[in-house]
C-alpha positions as CSV (number, residue, x, y, z in Angstrom):
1,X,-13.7,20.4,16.4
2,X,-15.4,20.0,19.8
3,X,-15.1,16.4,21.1
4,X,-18.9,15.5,20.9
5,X,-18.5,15.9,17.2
6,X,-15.3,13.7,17.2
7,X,-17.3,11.0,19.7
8,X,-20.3,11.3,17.2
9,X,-18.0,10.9,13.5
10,X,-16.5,7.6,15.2
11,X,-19.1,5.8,15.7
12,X,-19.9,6.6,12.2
13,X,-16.8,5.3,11.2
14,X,-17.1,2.3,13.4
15,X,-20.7,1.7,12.1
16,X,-19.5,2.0,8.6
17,X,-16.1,-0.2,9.3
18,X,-18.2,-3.2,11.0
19,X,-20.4,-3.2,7.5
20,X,-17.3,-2.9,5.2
21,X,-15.5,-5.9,7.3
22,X,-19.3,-8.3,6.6
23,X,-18.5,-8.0,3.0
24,X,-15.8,-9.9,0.6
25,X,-13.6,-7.7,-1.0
26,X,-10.6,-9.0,-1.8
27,X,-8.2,-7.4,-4.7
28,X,-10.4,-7.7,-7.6
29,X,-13.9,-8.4,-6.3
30,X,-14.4,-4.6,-4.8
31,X,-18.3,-4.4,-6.1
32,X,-20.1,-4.8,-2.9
33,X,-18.1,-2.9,-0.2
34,X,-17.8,0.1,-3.5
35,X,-21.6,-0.2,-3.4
36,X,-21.6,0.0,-0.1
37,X,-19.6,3.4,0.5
38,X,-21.3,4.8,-2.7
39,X,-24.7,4.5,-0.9
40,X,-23.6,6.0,2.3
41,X,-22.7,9.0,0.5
42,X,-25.3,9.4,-1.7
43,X,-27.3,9.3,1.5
44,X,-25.7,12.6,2.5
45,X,-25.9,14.2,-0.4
46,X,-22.6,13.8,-1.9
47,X,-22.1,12.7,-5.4
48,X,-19.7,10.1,-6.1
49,X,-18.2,9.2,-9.4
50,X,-16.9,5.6,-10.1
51,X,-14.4,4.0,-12.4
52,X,-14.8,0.2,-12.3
53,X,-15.2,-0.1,-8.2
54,X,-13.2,2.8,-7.9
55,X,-14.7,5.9,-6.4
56,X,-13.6,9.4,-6.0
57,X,-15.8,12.6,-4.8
58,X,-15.2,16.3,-4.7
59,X,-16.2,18.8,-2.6
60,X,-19.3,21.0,-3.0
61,X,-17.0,23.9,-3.5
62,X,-14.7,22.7,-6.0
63,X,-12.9,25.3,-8.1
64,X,-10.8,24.5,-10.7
65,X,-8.2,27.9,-9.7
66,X,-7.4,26.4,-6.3
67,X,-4.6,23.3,-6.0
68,X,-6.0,19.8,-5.0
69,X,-5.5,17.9,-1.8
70,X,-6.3,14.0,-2.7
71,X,-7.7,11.9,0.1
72,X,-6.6,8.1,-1.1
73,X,-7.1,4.5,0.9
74,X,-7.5,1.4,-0.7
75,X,-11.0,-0.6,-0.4
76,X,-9.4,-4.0,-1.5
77,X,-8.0,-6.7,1.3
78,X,-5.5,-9.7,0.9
79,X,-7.3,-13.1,1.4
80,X,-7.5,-14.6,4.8
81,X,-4.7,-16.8,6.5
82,X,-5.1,-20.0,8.0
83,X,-4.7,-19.0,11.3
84,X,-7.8,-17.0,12.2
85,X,-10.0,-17.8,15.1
86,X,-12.8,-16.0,14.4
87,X,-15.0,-16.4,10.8
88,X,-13.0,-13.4,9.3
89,X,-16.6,-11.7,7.6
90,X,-18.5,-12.1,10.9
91,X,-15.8,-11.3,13.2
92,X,-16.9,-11.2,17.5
93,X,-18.5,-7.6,18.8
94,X,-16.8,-5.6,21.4
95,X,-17.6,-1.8,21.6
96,X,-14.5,-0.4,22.1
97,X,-12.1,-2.6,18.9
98,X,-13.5,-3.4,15.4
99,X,-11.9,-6.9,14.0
100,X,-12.4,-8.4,11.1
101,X,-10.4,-9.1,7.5
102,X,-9.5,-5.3,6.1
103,X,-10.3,-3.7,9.3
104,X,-6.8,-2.4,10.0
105,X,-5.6,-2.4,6.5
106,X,-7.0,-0.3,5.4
107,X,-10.7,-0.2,6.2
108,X,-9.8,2.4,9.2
109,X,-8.2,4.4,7.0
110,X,-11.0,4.5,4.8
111,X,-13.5,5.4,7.0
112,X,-11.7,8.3,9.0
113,X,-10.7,9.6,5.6
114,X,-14.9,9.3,4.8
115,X,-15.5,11.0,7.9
116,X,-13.0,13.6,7.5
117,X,-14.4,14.5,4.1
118,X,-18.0,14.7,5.1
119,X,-16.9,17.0,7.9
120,X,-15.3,19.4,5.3
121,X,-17.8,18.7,2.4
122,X,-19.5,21.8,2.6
123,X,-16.4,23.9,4.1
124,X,-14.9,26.5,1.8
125,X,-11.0,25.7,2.0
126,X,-7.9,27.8,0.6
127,X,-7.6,24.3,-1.6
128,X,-10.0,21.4,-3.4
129,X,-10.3,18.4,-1.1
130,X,-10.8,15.3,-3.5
131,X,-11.3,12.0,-1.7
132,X,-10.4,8.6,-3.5
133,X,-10.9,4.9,-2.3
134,X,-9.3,2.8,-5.1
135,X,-9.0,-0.8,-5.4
136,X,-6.8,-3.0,-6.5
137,X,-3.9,-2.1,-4.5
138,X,-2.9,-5.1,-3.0
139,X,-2.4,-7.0,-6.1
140,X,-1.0,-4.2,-8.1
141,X,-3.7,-4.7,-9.9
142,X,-4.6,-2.5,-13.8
143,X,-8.4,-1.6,-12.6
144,X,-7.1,-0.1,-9.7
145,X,-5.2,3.5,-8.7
146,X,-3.6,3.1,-12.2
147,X,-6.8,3.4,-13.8
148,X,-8.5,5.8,-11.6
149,X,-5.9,8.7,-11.6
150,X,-6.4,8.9,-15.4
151,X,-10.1,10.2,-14.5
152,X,-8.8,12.6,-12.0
153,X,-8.7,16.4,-11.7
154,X,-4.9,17.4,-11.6
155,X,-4.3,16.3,-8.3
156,X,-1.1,18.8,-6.5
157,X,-0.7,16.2,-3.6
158,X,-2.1,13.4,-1.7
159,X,-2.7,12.1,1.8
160,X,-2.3,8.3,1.5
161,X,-4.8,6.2,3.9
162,X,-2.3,3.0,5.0
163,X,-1.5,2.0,9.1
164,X,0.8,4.1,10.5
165,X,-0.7,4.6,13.9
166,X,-0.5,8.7,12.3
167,X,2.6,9.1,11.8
168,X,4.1,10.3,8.5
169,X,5.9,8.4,5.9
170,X,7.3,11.3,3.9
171,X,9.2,8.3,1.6
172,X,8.6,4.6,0.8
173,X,11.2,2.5,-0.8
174,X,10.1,0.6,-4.3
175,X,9.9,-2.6,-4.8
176,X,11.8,-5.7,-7.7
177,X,10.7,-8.8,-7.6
178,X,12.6,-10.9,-9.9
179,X,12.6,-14.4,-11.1
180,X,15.3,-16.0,-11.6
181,X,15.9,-19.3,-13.4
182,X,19.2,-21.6,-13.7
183,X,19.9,-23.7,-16.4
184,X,21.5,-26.9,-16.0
185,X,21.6,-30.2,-18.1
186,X,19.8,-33.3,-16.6
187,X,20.9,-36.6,-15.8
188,X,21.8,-39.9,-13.6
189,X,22.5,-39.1,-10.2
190,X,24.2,-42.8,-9.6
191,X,26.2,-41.8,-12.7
192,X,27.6,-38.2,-11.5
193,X,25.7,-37.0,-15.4
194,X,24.3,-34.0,-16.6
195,X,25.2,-30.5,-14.8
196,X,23.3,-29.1,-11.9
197,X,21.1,-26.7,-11.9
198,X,20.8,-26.3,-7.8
199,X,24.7,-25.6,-8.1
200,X,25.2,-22.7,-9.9
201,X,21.8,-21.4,-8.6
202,X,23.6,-21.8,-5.2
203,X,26.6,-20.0,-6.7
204,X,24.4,-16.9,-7.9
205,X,23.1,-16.7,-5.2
206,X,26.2,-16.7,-3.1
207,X,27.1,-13.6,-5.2
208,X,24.0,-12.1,-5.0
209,X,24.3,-12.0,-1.4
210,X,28.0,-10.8,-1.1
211,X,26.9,-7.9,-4.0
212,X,26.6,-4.3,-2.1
213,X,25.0,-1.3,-4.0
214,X,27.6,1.4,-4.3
215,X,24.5,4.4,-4.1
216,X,23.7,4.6,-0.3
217,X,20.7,7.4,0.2
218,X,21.1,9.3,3.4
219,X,17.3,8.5,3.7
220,X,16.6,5.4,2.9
221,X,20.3,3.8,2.9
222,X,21.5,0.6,1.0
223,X,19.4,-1.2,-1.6
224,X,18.1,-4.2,0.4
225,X,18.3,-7.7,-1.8
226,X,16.7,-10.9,-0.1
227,X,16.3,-14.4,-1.8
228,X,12.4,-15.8,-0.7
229,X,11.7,-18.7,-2.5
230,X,14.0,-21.7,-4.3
231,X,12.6,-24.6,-6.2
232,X,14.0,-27.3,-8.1
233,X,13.9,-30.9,-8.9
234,X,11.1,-33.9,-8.9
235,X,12.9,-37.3,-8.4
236,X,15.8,-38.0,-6.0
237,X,17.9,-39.5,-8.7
238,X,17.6,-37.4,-10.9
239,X,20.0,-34.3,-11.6
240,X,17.9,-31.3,-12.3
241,X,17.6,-29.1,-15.2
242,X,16.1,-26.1,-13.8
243,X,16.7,-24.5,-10.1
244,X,14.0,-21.2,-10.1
245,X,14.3,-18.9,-7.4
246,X,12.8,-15.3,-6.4
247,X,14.8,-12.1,-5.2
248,X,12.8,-9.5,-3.3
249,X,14.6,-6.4,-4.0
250,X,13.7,-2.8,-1.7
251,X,15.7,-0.1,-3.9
252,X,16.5,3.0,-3.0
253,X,15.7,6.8,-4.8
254,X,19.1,6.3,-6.3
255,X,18.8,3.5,-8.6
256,X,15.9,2.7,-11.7
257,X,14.4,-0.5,-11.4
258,X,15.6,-0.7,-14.6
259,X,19.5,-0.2,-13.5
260,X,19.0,-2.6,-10.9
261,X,17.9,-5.6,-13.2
262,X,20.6,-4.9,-15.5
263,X,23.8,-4.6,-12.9
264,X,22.5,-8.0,-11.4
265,X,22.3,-9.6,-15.1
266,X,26.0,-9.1,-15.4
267,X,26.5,-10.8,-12.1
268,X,24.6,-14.3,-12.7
269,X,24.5,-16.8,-15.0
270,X,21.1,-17.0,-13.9
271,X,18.1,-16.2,-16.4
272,X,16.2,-12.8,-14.7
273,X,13.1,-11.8,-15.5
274,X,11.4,-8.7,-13.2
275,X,8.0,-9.3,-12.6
276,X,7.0,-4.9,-13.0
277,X,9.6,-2.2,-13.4
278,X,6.7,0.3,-12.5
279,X,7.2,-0.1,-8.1
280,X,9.0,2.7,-7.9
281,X,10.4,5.1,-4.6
282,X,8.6,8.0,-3.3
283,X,9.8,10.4,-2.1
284,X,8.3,14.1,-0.6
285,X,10.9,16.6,-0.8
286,X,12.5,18.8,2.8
287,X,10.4,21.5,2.8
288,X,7.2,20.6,0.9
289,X,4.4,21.8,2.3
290,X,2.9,18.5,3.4
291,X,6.4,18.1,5.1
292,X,6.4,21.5,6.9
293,X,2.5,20.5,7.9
294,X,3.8,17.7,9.5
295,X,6.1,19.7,11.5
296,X,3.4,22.3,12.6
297,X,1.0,19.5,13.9
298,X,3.9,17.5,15.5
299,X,3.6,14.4,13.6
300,X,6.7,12.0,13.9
301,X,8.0,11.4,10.2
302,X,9.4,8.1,8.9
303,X,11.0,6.1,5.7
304,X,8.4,3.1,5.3
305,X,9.6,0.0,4.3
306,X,6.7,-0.9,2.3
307,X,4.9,0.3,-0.5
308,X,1.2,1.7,-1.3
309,X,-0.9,3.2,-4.3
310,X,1.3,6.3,-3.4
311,X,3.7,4.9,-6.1
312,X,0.9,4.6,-8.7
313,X,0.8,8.5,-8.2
314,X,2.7,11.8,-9.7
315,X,2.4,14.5,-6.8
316,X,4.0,14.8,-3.5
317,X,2.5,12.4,-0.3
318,X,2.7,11.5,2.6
319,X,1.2,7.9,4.0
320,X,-0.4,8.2,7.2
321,X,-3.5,6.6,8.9
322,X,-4.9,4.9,12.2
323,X,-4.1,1.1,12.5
324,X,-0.2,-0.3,13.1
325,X,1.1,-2.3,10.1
326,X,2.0,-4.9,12.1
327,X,-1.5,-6.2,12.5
328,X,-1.6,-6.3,8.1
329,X,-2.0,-9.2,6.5
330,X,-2.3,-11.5,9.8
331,X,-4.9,-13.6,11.2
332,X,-7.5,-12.1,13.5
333,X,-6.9,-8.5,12.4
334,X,-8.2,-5.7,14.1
335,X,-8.3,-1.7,14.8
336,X,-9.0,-0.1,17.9
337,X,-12.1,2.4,17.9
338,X,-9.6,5.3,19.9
339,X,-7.7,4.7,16.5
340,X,-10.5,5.7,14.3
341,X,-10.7,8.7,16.7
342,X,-7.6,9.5,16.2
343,X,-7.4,9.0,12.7
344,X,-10.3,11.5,12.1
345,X,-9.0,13.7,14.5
346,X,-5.2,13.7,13.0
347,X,-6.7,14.0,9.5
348,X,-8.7,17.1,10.0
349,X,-6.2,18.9,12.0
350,X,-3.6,18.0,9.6
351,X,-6.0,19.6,6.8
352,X,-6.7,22.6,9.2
353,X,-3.0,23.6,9.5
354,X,-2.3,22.6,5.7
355,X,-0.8,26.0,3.6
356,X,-0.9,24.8,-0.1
């Protein structure tokens, strides 16, 4: 690809980001920016199919004998934080960074994955590129990726759009949250009545913490178990009832979610209730052809600690795409235009060298 074509597709995708970034779109209320992207294709002659604000394309050569490479970023964005100092859907211009809610996750990834599939559109490839911009993601939400891959061609494997400043997650842990409950009795404080429900949600806890997974995976290592939120109580003289408390649980490929929620019930006298068993681990097998394409191009592979639509999916992945995830979900987000370069640079050289 000569580098006036790569100047030329970023500001495209810049162009496109700066409009995407103007619009709300938080998990659930996708219409506008969906309308958006539908119109810009349609503008170039590409037909786009759409499942709620889901939309997925194919290319002009499809054929149904040749496997399926999936294109997939989100077009949904977590709600604004307090501290922003910019309006977040009329965010300050510079020419060289584009900020704004959803620019770096995962609006860049969106739009160099846009980019890249206009480039190939009318390409004939030894494989089908398919390109899909679900929503929904952040929320775990039923319209989104679950919804969508029902309407799907067979899709062999995926390239999923997230921040990784292009490098390769080849695995992403699952994720358990559960909510846990203690059940005490109530009564007088002054009186020493009733039995607490704070103590023996302190003493699960204490267990929970000391508990270690026997199933260490020489990729991702030991289940991870942290306790983020405790509540209990409404008057100060009054002992409580009820102590609720929630344990964010990373597993590992070597344990269900299912197996995880029952070894901890024999632990606690804690009530546990898991919020979805469905988060599952991904993982892309040694010597999958997305994995030995990562070696070819020289892309730097990792174990991410967080998880995408890639779990709402049956094929091999990997998650890779411009942005750093440490700008997600923080106030005055942003993504550097060299990063959308970058990104539709990496992806088509990555598609180039692919051997499906």
């Amino acid at each position: 690809m000569k580098s006036e074509s790569a100047e030329k597709m970023t500001v495209s995708a810049a162009e496109l980001l700066r409009e995407m970034v103007s619009v709300c779109s938080f998990s659930g209320e996708e219409s506008a920016v969906a309308d958006m992207i539908q119109q810009r294709l349609f503008l170039q002659g590409i037909g786009v199919s759409r499942v709620g604000n889901n939309l997925w394309a194919t290319g002009r050569h499809f054929n149904p004998s040749l496997p399926v490479l999936m294109l997939n970023s989100h077009l949904d964005t977590v709600r604004p934080s307090s501290g922003y100092t910019f309006e977040p859907f009329n965010p300050p211009f510079t020419e060289d960074v584009v900020r704004g809610l959803g620019s770096n996750d995962a609006g860049a990834s969106v739009v160099s994955m846009v980019e890249t599939f206009c480039y190939f559109y009318e390409k004939e490839l030894p494989f089908n590129l398919l390109l899909a911009l679900s929503c929904e993601e952040e929320n775990s939400g039923p319209g989104g990726m679950s919804l969508l891959y029902k309407s799907l061609p067979q899709i062999d494997c995926a390239i999923i759009g997230e921040p990784t400043k292009m490098e390769a997650a080849v695995a992403e842990r699952g994720l358990l949250v559960i909510d846990a409950v203690a059940h005490g009795v109530s009564g007088h404080a002054a009186r020493e009545e009733g039995v607490n429900a704070i103590l023996i949600a302190h003493e699960d806890i204490s267990v929970l913490r000391g508990l270690e997974f026997e199933r260490v995976s020489p990729l991702m290592g030991r289940v991870k178990l942290s306790v983020t939120r405790i509540e209990a109580g409404r008057e100060h003289n009054v002992i409580p009832d009820k102590c609720s408390f929630t344990l964010d649980i990373r597993p590992n490929e070597l344990y269900t979610n299912e197996e995880i929620v029952n070894l901890l019930k024999g632990k606690v006298k804690s009530e546990l209730k898991a919020r979805s068993l469905t988060n599952r681990c991904s993982i892309t097998p040694e010597g999958h052809p997305l994995v030995k394409c990562t070696e070819a191009c020289g892309i730097k592979t990792y174990v991410s600690p967080t998880t995408s639509d890639w779990m709402r999916v049956t094929c091999p992945a990997v998650k890779m795409g411009p942005g750093d995830s440490s700008r997600s979900h923080r106030a005055d987000e942003f993504v550097k235009v060299e990063e959308l370069q970058a990104g539709i640079e990496g992806y088509i050289k990555f598609i180039n060298n692919l051997k499906l």
